[in-house]
C-alpha positions in Angstrom: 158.4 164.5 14.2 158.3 165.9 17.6 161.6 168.4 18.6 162.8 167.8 21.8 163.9 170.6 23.1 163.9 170.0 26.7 166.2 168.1 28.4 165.4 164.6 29.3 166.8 162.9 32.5 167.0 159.0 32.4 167.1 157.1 35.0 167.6 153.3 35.4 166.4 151.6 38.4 168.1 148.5 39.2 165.9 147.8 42.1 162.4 147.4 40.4 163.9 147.3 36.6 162.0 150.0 35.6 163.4 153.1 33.4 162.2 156.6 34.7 162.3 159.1 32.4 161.6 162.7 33.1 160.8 165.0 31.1 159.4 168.6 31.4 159.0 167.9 34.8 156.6 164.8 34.5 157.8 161.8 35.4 156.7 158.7 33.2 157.5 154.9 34.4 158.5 152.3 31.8 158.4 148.8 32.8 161.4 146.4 31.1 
């Protein structure tokens, strides 16, 4: 099991419904 240790930033966008979540400075798109 990985150990996050880095924080991780969330971000809901209402506008295209997708949830952005950034971590370690990459930025990964999740489409709901």
């Amino acid at each position: 099991m990985a150990q996050a240790r880095f924080s991780i930033g969330i971000t809901v966008s209402e506008n295209t419904g997708t949830v952005v979540i950034v971590a370690e400075g990459e930025t990964v798109e999740l489409p709901t």
